[in-house]
C-alpha positions as CSV (number, residue, x, y, z in Angstrom):
1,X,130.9,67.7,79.7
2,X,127.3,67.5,80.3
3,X,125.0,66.9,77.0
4,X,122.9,70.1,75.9
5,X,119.1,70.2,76.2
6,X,118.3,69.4,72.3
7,X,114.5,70.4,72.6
8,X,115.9,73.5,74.7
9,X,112.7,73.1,77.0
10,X,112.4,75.2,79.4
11,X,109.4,73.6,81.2
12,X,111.8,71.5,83.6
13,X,113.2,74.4,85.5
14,X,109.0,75.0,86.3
15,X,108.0,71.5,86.7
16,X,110.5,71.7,89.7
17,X,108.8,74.4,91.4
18,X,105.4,72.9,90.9
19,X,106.7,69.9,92.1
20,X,107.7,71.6,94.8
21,X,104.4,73.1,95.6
22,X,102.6,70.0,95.9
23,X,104.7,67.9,98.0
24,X,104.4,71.0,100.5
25,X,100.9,71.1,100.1
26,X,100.8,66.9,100.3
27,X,99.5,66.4,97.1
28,X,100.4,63.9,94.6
29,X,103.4,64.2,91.9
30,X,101.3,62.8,89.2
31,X,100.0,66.6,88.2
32,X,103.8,67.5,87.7
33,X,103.7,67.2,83.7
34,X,105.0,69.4,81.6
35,X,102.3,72.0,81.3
36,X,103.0,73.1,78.3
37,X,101.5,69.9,76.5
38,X,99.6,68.1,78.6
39,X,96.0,69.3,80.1
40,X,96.0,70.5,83.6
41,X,94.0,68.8,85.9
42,X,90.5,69.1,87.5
43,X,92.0,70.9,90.5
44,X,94.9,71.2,93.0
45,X,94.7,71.5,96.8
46,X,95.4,74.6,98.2
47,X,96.0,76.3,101.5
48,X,92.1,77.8,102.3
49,X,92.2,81.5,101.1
50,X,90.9,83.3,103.9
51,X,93.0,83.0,106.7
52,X,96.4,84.6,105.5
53,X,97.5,87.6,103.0
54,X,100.5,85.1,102.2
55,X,98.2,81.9,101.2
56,X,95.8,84.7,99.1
57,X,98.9,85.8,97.4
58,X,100.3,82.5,96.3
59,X,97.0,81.3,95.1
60,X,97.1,84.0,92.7
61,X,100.9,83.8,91.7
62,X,100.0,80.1,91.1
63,X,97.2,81.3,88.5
64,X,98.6,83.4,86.5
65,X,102.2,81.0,86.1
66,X,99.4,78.2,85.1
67,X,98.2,81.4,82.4
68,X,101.6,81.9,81.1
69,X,103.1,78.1,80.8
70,X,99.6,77.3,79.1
71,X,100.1,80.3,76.5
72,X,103.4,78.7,76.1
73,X,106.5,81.2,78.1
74,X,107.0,78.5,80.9
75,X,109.8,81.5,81.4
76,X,108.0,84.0,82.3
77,X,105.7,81.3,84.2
78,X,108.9,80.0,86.5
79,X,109.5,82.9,88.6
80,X,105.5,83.2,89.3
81,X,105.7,79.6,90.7
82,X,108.9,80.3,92.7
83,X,107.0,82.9,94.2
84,X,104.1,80.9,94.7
85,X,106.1,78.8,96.8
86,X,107.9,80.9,99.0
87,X,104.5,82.5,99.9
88,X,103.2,79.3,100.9
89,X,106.0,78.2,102.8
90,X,106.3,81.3,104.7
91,X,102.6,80.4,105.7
92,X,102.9,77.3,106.7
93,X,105.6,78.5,108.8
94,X,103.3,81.3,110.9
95,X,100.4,78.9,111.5
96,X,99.6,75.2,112.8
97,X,99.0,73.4,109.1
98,X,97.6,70.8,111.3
99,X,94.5,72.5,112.5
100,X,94.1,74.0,109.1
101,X,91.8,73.1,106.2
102,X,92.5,73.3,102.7
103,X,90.5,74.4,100.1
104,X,90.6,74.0,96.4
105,X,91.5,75.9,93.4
106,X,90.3,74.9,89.6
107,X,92.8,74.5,87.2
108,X,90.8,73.3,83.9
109,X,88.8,76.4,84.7
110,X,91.5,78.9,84.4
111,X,89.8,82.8,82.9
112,X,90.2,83.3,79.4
113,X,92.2,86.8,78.5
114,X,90.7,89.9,78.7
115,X,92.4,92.7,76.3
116,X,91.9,96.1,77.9
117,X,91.3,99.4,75.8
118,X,94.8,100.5,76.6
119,X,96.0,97.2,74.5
120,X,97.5,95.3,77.7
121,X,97.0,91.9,77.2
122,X,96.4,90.0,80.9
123,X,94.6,87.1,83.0
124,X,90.8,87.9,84.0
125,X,91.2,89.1,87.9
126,X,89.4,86.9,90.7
127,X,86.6,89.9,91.9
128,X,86.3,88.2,94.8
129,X,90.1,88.3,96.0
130,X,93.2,90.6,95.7
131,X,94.3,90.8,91.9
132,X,96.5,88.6,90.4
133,X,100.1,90.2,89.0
134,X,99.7,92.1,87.0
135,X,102.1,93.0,83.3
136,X,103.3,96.2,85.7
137,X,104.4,94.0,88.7
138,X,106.3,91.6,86.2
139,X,107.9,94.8,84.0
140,X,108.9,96.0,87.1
141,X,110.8,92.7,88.0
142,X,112.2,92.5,84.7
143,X,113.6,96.1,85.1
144,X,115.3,95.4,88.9
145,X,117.3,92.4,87.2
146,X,118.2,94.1,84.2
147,X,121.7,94.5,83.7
148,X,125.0,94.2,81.2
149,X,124.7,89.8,81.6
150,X,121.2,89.7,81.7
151,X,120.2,92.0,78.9
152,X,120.1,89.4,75.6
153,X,117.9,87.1,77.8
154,X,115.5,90.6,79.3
155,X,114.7,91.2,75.7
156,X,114.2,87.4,74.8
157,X,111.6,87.5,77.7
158,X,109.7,91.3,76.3
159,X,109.7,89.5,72.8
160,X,107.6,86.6,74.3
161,X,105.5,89.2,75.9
162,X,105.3,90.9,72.4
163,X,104.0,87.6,70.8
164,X,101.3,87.5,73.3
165,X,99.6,90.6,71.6
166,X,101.4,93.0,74.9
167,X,101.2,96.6,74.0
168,X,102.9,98.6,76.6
169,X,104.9,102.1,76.8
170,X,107.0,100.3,79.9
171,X,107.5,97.5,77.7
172,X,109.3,99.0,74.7
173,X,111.1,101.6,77.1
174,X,112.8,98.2,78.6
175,X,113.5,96.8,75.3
176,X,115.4,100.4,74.8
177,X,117.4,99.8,77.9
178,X,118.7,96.6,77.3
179,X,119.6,97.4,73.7
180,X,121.5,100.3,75.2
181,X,123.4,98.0,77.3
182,X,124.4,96.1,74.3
183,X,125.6,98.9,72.4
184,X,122.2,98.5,69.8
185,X,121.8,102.2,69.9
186,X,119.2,101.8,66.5
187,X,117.3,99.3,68.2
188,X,117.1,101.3,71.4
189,X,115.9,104.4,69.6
190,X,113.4,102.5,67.3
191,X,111.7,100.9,70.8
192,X,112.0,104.3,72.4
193,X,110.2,105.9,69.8
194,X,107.3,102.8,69.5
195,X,107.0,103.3,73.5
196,X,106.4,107.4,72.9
197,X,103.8,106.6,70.2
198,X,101.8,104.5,72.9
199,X,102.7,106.9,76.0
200,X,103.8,110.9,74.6
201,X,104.1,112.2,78.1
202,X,106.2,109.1,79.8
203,X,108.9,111.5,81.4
204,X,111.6,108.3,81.2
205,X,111.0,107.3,77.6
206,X,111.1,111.2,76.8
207,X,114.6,111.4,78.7
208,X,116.4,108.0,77.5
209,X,115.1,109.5,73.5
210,X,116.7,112.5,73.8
211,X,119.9,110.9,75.4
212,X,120.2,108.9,72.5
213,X,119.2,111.0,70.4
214,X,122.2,113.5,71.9
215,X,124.9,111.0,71.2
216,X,123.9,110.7,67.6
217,X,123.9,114.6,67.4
218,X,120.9,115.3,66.7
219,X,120.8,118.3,69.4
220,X,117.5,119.7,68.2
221,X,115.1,117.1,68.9
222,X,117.0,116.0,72.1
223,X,116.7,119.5,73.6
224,X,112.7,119.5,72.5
225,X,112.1,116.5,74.4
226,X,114.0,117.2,77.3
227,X,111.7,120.4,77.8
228,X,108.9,118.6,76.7
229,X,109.8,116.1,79.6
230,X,110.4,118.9,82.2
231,X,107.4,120.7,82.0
232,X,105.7,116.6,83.0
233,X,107.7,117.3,86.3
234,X,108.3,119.4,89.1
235,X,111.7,121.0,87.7
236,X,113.7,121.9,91.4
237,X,112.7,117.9,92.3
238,X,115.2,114.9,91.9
239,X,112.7,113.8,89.7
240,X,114.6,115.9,86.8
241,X,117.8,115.9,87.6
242,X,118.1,113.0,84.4
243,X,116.2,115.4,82.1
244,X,118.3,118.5,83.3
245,X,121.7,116.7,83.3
246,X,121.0,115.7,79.4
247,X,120.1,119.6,78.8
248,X,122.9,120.7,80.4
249,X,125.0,118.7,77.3
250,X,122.6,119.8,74.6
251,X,123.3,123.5,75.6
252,X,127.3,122.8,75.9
253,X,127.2,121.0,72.6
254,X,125.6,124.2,71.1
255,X,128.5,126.4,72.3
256,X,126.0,128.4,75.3
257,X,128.7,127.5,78.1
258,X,127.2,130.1,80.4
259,X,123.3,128.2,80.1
260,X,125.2,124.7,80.5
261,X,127.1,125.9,83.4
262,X,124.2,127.3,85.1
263,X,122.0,123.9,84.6
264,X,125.4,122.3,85.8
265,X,124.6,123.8,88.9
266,X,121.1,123.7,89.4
267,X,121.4,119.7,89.2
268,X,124.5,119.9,91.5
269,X,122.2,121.8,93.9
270,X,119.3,119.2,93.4
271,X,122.0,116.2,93.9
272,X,125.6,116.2,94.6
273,X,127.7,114.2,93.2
274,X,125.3,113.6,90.3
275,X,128.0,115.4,88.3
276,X,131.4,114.8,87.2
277,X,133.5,116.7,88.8
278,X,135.5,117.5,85.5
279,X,132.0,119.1,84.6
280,X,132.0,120.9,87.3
281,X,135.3,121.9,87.1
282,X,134.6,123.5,83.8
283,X,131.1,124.7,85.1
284,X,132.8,127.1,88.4
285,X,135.5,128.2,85.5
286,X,132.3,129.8,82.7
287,X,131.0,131.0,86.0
288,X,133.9,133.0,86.9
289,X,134.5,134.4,83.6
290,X,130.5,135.4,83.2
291,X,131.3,136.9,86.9
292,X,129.6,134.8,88.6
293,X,132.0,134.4,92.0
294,X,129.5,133.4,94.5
295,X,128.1,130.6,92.3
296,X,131.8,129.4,91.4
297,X,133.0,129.4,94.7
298,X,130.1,127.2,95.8
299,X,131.3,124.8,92.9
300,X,135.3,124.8,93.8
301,X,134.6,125.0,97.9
302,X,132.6,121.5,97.1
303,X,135.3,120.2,94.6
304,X,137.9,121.3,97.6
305,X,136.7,118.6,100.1
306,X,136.8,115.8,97.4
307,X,139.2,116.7,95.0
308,X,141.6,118.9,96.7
309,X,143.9,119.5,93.3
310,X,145.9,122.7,92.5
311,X,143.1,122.8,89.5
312,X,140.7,123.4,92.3
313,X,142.4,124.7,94.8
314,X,144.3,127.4,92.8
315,X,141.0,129.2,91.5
316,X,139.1,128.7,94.6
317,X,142.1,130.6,96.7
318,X,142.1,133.4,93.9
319,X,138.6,133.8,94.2
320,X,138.3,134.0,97.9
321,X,141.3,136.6,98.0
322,X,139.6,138.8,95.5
323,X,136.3,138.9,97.3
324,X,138.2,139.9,100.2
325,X,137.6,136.6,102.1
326,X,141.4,136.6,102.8
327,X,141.4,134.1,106.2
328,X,139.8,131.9,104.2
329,X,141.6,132.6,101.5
330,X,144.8,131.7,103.3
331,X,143.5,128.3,104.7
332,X,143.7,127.4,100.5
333,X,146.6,128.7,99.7
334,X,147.9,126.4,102.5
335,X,146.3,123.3,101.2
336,X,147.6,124.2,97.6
337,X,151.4,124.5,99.1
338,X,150.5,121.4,100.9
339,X,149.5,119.6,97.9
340,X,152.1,121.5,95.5
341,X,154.9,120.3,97.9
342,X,153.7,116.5,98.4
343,X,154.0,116.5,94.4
344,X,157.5,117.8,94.9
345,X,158.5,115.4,97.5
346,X,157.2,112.4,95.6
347,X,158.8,113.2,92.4
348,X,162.2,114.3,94.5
């Protein structure tokens, strides 16, 4: 059984990749220490930054991991270098590195901080090159890898960000998430609410609040901050389908079947499939009882070519017959005997 790590550093796992990136640049292992202690040196040899997007792109990567592992988070500095990397070796791949010249970039002159009026704390930008990556492009990364297994160590990563003096709407909304995924539904609501106090109109953090918010019961507020996040959208887009879906249960939960059933199928006309199909089920049933026959009908003839159950089939056919639709009608009816006697058969 291998020993554990009793200093739990983390700076090996980015020594590797900076190790990495100078024996592909040439340069000498010596400047592999851990960067978290020991001062970085006078410079590092580079790829020259004009010729390629790719080599412009890694030199900033490179920056802003030397940022973070110097503030102390070699994690959050590790994937920066590993991206670094990549860019570089995708470089040297699309040119001749013998007919190239290489350039230099400072590393004991690295910018200090700037704190932005929106409270973002991030690395000075380089005015004479693309920007380095920014807290948005790392959120985002953050967020594509969140899951179930990765959840404890997502919010281990945002509290690092947090100690760095990071103020962000996105931020706490991702704390929110992963707490949700680990059943922490007080946690998720407290950093849902500390991300609305930065951001009121953020349409996500508005929707993710009032779901939680719903499975607590408190219908009320949910329902005032699903409208509040509707009216920040364009309310027939796909865009709201989340923020209708959760009305849809606020309005069933507060006995108004006929309103639930009829955002039931506004967001089944926005996106099929977004909804249960035991939701709409229930939906074409409070549609035919508020007389509704056309919008049911649209329901079950969907539910028909997926679900093809007597529950569908049965009210579907009774509906058709009714309206007078009868050859239709008839085509039904056959698949309800054909399903009715496969059940027989079976059980025979």
């Amino acid at each position: 059984m291998t020993a554990a790590n009793p200093t739990n550093d983390p700076a090996p796992g980015i020594n590797r990749w900076r190790s990495a990136l100078i024996r592909l640049l040439g340069g000498s292992l010596a400047v592999s220490a851990d960067v978290t202690s020991s001062p970085a040196p006078e410079s590092l040899p580079l790829p020259r930054l004009d010729p390629s997007r790719l080599r412009e792109r890694a030199h900033h990567f490179f920056r802003y991991g030397e940022e973070l592992a110097q503030r102390g988070a070699p994690d959050l500095a590790a994937p920066l270098y590993r991206q670094a990397f990549t860019l570089l070796e995708a470089s040297l791949q699309r040119v001749d590195t013998g007919s190239e010249s290489f350039g230099h970039v400072s590393l004991s002159g690295v910018p200090s901080p700037e704190a932005p009026a929106d409270g973002i704390l991030l690395p000075a930008s380089d005015k004479s090159s693309s920007s380095p990556p920014n807290l948005a492009e790392i959120l985002a990364g953050l967020r594509q890898g969140l899951s179930r297994d990765t959840a404890d160590h997502t919010l281990k990563q945002l509290q690092s960000l947090r100690q760095q003096g990071v103020r962000h709407a996105e931020l706490h909304r991702l704390a929110g998430l992963a707490h949700l995924m680990l059943s922490n539904h007080r946690e998720a609501e407290s950093d849902f609410r500390q991300a609305l106090a930065i951001n009121p109109d953020h349409y996500g953090v508005l929707v993710n609040l009032a779901g939680v918010l719903l499975a607590s019961g408190q219908r009320q507020e949910a329902g005032n901050l699903l409208n509040q996040a509707l009216a920040r959208v364009d309310p027939e887009s796909l865009e709201a389908v989340p923020a209708l879906t959760n009305l849809s249960l606020v309005e069933e939960q507060d006995g108004r079947m006929m309103e639930a059933a009829q955002l039931v199928l506004r967001v089944h006309r926005l996106q099929p499939g977004h909804v249960r199909n035991a939701r709409l089920l229930k939906a074409a049933a409070t549609l035919e009882e508020m007389g509704e026959d056309v919008d049911a009908i649209e329901l079950l003839s969907w539910l028909r070519q997926r679900q093809p159950e007597p529950a569908v089939l049965r009210p579907l056919a009774a509906l058709l017959e009714r309206r007078g639709e009868y050859q239709e009608a008839a085509l039904v009816y056959r698949d309800l005997l054909g399903s009715t006697g496969g059940e027989a058969s079976t059980t025979a």
